[in-house]
N, CA, C and O atoms as a GROMACS GRO file, in nm:
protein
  440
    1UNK      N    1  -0.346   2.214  -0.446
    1UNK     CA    2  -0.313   2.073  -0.460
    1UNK      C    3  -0.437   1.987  -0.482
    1UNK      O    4  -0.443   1.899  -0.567
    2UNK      N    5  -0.509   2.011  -0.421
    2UNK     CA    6  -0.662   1.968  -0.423
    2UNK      C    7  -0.682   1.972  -0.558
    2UNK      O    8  -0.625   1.886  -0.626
    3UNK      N    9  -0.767   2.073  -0.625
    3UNK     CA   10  -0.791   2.097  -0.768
    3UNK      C   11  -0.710   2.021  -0.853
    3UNK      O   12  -0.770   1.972  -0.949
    4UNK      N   13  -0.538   1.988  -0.839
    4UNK     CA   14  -0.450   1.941  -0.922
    4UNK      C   15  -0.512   1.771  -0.913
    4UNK      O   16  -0.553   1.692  -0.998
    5UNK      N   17  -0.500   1.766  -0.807
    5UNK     CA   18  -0.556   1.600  -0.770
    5UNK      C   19  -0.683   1.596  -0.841
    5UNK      O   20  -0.677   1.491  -0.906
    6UNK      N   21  -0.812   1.662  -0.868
    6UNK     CA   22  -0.921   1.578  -0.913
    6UNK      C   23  -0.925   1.657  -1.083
    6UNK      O   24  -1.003   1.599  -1.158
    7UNK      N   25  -0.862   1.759  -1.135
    7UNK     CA   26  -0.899   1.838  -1.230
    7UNK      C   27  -0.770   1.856  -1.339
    7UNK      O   28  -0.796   1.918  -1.442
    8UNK      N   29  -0.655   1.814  -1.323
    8UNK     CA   30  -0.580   1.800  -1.389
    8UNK      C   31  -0.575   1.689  -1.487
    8UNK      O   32  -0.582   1.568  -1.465
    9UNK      N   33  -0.561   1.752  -1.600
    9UNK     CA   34  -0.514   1.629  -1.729
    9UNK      C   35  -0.417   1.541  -1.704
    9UNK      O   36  -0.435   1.423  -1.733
   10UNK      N   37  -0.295   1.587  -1.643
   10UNK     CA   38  -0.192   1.498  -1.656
   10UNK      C   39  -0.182   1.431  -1.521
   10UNK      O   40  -0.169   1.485  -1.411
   11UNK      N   41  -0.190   1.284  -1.555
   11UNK     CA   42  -0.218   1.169  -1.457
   11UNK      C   43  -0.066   1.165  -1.361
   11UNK      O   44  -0.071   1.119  -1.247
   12UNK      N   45   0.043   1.208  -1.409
   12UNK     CA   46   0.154   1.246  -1.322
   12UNK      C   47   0.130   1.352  -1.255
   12UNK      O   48   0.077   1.313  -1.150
   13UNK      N   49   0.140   1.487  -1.254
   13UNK     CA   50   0.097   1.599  -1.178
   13UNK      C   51  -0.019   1.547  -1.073
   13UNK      O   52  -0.025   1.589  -0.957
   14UNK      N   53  -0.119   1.442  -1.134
   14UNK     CA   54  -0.222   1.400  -1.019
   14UNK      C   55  -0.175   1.315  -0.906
   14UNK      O   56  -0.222   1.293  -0.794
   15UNK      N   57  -0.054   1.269  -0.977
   15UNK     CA   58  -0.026   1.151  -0.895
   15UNK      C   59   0.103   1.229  -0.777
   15UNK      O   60   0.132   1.193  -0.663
   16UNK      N   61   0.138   1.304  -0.832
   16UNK     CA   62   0.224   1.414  -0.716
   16UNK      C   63   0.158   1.506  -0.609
   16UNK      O   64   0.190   1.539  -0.495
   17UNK      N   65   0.069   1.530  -0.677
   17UNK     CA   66  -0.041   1.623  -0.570
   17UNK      C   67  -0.109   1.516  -0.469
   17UNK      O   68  -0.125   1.552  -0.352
   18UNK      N   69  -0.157   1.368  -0.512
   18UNK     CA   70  -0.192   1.316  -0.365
   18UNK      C   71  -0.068   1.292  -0.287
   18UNK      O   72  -0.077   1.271  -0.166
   19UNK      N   73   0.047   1.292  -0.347
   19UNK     CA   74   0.186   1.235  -0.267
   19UNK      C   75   0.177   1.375  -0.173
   19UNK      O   76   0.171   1.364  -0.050
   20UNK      N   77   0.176   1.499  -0.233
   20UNK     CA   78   0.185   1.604  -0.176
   20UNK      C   79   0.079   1.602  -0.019
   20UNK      O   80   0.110   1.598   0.100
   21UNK      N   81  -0.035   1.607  -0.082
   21UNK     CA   82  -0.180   1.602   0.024
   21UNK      C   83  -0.136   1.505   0.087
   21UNK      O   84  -0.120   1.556   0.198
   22UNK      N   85  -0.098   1.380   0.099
   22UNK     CA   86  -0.102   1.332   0.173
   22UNK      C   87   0.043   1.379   0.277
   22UNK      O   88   0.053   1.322   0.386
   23UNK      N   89   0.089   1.425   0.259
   23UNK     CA   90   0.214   1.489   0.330
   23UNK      C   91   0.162   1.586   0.457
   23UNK      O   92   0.206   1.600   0.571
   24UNK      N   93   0.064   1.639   0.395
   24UNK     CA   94   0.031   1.738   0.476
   24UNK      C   95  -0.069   1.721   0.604
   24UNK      O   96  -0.160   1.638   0.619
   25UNK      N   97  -0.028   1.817   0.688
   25UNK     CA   98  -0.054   1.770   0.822
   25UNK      C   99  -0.256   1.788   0.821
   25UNK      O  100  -0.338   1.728   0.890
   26UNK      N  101  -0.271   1.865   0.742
   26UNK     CA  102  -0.412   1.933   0.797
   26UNK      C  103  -0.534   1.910   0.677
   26UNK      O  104  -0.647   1.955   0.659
   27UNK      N  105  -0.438   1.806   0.602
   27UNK     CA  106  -0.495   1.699   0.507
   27UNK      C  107  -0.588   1.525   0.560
   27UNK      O  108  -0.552   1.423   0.618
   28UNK      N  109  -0.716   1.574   0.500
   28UNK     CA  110  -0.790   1.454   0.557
   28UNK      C  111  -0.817   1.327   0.495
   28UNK      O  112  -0.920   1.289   0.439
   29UNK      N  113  -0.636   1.226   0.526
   29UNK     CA  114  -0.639   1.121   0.428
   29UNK      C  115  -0.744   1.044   0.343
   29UNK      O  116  -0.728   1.020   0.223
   30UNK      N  117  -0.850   1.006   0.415
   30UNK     CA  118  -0.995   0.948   0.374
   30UNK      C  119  -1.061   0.995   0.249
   30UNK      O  120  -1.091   0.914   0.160
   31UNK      N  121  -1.080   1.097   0.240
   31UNK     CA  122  -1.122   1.215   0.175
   31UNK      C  123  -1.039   1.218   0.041
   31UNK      O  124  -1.079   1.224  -0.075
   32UNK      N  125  -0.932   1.213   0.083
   32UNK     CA  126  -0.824   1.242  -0.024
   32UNK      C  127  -0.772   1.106  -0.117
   32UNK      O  128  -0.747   1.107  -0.238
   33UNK      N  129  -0.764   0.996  -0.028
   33UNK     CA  130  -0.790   0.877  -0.085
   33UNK      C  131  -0.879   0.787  -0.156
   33UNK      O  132  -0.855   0.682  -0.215
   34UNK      N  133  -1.024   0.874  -0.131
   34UNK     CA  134  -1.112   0.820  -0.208
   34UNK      C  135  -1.136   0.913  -0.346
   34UNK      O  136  -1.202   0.884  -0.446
   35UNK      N  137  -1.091   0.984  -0.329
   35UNK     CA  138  -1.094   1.105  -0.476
   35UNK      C  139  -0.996   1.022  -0.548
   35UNK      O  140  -1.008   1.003  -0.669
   36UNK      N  141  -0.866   0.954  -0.456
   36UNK     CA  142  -0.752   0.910  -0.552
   36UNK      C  143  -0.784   0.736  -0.640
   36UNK      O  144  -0.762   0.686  -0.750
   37UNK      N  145  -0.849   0.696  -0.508
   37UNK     CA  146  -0.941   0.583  -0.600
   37UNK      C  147  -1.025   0.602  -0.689
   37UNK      O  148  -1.024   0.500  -0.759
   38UNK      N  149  -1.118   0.693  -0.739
   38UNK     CA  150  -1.180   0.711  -0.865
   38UNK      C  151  -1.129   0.778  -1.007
   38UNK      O  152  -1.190   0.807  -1.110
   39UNK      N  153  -0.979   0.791  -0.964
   39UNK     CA  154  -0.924   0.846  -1.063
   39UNK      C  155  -0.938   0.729  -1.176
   39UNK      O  156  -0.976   0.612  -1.166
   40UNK      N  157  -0.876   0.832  -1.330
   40UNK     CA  158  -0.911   0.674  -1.419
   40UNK      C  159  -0.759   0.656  -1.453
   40UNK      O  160  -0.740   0.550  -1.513
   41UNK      N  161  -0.645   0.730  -1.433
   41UNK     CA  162  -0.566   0.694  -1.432
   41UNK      C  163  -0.497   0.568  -1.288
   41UNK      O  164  -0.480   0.608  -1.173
   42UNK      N  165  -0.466   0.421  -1.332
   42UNK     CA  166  -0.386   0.341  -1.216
   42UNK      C  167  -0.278   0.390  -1.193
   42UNK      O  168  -0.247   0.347  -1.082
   43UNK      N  169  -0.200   0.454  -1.229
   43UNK     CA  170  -0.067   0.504  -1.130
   43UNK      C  171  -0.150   0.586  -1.000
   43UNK      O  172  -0.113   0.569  -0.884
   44UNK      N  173  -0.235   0.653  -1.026
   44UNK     CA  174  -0.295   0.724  -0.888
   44UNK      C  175  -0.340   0.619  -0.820
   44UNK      O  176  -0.310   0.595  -0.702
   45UNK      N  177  -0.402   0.561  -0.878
   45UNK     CA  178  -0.484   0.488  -0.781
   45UNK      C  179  -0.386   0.370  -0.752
   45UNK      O  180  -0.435   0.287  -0.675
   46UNK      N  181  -0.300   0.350  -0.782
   46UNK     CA  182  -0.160   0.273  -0.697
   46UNK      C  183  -0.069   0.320  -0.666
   46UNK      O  184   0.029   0.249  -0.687
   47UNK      N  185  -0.044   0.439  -0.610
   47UNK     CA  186  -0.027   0.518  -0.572
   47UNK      C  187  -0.079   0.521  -0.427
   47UNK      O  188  -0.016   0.505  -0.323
   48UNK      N  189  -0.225   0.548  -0.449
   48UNK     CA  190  -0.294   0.537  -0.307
   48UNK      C  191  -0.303   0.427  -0.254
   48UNK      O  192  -0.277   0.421  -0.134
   49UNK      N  193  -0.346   0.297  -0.330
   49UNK     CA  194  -0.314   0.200  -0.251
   49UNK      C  195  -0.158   0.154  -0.194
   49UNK      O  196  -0.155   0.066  -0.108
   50UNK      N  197  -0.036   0.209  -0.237
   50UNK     CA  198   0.038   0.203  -0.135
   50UNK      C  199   0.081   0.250  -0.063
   50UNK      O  200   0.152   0.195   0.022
   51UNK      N  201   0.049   0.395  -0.071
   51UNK     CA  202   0.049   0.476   0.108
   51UNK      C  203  -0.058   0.420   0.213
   51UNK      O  204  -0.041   0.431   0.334
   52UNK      N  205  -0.182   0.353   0.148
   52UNK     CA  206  -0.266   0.295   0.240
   52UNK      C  207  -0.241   0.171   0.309
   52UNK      O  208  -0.287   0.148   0.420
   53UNK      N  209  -0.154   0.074   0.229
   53UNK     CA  210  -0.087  -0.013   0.263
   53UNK      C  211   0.034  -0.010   0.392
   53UNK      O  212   0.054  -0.094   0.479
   54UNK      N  213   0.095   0.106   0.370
   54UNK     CA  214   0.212   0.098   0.473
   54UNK      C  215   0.147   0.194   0.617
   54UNK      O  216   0.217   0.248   0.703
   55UNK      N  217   0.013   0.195   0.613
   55UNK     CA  218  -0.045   0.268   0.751
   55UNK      C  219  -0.085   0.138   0.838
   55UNK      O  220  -0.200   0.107   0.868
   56UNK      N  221   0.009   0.083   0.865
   56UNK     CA  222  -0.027  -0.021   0.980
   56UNK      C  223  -0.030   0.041   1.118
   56UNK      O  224   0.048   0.131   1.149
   57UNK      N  225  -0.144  -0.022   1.222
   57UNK     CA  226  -0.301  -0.072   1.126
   57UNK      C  227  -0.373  -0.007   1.117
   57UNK      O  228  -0.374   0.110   1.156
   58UNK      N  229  -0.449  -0.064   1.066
   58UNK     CA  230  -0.520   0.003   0.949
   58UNK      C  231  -0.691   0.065   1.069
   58UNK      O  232  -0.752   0.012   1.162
   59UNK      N  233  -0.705   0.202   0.992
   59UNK     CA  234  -0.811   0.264   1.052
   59UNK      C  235  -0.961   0.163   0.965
   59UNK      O  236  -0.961   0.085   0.870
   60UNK      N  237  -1.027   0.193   1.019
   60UNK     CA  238  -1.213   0.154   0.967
   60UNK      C  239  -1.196   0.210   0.838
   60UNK      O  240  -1.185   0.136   0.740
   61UNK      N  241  -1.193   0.334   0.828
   61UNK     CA  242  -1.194   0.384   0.665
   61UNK      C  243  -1.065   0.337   0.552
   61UNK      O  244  -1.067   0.322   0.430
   62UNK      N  245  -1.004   0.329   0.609
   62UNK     CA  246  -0.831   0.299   0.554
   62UNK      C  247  -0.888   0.135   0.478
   62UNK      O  248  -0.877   0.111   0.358
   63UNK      N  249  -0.949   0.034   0.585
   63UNK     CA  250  -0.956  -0.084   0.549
   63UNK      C  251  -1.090  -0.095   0.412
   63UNK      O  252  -1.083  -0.161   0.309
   64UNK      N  253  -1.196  -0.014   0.455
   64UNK     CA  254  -1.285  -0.004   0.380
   64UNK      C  255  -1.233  -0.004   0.200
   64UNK      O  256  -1.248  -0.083   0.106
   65UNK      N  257  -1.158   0.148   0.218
   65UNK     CA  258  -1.084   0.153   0.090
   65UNK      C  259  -1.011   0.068   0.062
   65UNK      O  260  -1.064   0.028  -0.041
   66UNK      N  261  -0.924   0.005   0.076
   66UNK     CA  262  -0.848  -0.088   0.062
   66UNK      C  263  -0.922  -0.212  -0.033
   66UNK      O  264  -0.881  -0.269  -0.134
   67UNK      N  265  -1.042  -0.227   0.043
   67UNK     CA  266  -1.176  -0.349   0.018
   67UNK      C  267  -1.230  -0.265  -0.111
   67UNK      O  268  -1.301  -0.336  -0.182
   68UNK      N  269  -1.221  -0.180  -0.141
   68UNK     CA  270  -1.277  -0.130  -0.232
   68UNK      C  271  -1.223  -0.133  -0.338
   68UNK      O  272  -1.286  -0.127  -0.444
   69UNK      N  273  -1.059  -0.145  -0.328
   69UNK     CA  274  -0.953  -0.139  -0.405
   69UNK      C  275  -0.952  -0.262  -0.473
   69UNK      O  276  -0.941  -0.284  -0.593
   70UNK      N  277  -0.962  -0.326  -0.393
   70UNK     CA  278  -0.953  -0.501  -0.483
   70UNK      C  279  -1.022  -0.522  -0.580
   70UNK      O  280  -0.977  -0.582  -0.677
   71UNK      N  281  -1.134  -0.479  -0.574
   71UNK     CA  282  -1.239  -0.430  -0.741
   71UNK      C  283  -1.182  -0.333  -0.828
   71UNK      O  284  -1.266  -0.284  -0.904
   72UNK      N  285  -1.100  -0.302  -0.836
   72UNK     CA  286  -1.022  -0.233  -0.969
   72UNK      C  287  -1.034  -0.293  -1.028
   72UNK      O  288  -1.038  -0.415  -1.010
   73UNK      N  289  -1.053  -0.201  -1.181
   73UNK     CA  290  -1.005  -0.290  -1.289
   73UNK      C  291  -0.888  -0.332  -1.388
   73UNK      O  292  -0.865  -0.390  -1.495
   74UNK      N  293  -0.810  -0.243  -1.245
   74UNK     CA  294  -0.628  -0.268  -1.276
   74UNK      C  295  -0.627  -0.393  -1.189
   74UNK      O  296  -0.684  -0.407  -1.081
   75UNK      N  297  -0.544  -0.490  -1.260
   75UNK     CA  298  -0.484  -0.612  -1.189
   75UNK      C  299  -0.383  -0.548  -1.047
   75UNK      O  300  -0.409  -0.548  -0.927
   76UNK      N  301  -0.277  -0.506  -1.111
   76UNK     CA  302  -0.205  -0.410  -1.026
   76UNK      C  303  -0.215  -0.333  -0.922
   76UNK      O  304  -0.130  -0.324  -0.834
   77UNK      N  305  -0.333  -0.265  -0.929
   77UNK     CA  306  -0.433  -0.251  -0.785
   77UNK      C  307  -0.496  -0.310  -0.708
   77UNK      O  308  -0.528  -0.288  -0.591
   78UNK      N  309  -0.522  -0.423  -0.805
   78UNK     CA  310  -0.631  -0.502  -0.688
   78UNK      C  311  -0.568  -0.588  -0.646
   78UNK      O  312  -0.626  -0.657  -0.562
   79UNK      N  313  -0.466  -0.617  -0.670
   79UNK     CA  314  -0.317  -0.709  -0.664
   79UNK      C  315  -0.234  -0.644  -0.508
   79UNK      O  316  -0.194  -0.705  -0.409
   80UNK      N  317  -0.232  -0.503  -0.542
   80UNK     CA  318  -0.133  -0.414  -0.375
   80UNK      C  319  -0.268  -0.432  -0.314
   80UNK      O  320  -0.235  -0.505  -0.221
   81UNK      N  321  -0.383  -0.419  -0.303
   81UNK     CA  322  -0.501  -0.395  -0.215
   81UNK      C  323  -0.513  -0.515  -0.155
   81UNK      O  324  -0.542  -0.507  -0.035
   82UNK      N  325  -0.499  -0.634  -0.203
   82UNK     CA  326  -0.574  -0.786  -0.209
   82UNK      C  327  -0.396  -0.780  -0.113
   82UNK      O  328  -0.422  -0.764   0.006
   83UNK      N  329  -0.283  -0.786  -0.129
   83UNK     CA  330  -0.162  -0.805  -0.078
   83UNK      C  331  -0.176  -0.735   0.077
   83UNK      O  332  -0.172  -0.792   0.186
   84UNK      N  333  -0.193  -0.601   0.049
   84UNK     CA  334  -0.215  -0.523   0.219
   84UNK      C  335  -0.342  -0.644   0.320
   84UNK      O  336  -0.340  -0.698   0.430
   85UNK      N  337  -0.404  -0.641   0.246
   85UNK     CA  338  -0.560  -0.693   0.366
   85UNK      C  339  -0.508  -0.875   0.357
   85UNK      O  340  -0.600  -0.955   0.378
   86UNK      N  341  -0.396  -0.922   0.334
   86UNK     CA  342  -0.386  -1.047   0.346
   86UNK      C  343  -0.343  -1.088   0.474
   86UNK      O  344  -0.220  -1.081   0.481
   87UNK      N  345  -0.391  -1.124   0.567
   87UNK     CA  346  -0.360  -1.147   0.734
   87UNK      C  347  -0.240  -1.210   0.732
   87UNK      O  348  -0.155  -1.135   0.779
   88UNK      N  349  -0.179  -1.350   0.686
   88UNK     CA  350  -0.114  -1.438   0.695
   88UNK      C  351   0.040  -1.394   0.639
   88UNK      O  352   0.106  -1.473   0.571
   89UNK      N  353   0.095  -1.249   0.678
   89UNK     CA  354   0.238  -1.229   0.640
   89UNK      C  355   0.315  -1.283   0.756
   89UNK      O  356   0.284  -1.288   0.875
   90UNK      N  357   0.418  -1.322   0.694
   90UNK     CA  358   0.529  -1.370   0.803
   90UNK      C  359   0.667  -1.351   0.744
   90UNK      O  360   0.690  -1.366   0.624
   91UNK      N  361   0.752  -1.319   0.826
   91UNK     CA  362   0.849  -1.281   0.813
   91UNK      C  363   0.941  -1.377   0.785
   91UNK      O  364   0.956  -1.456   0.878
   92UNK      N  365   1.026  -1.404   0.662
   92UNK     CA  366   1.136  -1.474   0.604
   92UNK      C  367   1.214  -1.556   0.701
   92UNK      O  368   1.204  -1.475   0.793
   93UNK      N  369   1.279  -1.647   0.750
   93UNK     CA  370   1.403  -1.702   0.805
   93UNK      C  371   1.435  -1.849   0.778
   93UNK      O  372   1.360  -1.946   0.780
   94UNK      N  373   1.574  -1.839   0.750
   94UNK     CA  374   1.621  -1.996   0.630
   94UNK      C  375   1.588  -2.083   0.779
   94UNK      O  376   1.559  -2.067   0.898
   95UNK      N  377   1.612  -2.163   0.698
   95UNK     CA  378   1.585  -2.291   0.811
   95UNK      C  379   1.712  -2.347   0.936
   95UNK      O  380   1.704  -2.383   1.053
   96UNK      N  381   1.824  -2.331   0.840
   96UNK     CA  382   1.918  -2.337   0.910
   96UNK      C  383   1.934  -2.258   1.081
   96UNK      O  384   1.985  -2.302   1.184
   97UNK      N  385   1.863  -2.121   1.049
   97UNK     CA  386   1.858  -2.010   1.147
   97UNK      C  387   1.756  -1.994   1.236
   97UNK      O  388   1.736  -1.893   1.305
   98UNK      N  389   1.644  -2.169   1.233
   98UNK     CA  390   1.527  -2.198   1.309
   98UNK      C  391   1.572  -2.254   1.435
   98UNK      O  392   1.628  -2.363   1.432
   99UNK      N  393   1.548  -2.169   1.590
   99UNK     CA  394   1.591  -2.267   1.678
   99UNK      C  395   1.610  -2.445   1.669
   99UNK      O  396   1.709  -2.514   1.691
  100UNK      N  397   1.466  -2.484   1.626
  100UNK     CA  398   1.459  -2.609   1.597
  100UNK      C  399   1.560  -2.705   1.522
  100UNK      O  400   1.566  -2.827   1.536
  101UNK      N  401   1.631  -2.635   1.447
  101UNK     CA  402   1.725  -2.724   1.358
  101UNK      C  403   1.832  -2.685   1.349
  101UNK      O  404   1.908  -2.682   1.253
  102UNK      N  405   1.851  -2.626   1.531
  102UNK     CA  406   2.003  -2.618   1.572
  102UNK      C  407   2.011  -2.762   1.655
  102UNK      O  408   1.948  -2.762   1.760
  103UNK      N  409   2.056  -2.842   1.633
  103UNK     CA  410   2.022  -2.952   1.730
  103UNK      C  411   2.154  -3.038   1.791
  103UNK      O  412   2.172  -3.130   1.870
  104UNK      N  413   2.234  -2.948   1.704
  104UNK     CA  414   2.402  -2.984   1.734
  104UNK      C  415   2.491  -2.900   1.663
  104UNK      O  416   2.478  -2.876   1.542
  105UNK      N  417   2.574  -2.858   1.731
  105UNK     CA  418   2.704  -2.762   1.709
  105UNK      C  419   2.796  -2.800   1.542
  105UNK      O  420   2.842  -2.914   1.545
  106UNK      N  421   2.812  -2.762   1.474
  106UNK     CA  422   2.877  -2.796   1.337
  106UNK      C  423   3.016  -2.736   1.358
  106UNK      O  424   3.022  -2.616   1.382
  107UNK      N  425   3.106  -2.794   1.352
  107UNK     CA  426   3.221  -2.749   1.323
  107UNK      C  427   3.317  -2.779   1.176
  107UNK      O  428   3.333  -2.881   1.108
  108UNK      N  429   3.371  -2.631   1.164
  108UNK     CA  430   3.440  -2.649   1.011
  108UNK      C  431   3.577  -2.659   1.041
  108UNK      O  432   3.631  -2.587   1.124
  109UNK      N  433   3.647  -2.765   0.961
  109UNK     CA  434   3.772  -2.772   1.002
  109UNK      C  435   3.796  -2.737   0.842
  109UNK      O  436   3.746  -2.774   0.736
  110UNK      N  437   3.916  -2.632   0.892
  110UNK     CA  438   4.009  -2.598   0.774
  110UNK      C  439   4.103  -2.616   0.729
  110UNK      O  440   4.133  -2.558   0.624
   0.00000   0.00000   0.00000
């Protein structure tokens, strides 16, 4: 899987073999993620930035790469990289469903 990831022509087969490596238990993500960032194909390397993305939170090396990611010269990468390391996510809820602007009981008459 290794070899397929840095030595293979076809940028799909590369991009299955880190899905693979990273599956595996006795696989050393870091390692394997930074081989997937110098690929020159961007499906790998967005690819890796979104398995790196959904490892909340994020290790020292995990964040490093990530920071490293935002310098792509895929928009698209540096776009999921720049999205993961953005502190300020918050979670959706209409307004209606804000304690605050329950402030009286509505009733529907039918």
């Amino acid at each position: 899987m290794a070899d397929a990831l840095q030595s293979d022509a076809d940028a799909l087969v590369r991009r299955m073999a880190l899905q693979e490596l990273l599956q595996l238990k006795e696989t050393d993500p870091p390692s394997v993620l930074q081989t997937a960032l110098d690929d020159s194909a961007y499906m790998v390397r967005a690819t890796a930035v979104q398995w790196m993305a959904e490892q909340r939170p994020y290790t020292p090396q995990i964040t490093a790469l990530l920071k490293k990611a935002q310098q792509d010269s895929s928009t698209y990468v540096s776009q999921l990289a720049s999205n993961a390391l953005w502190p300020f996510h918050k979670d959706g809820i209409s307004l209606r469903d804000t304690p605050a602007f329950k402030d009286h009981q509505m009733d529907v008459a039918q």
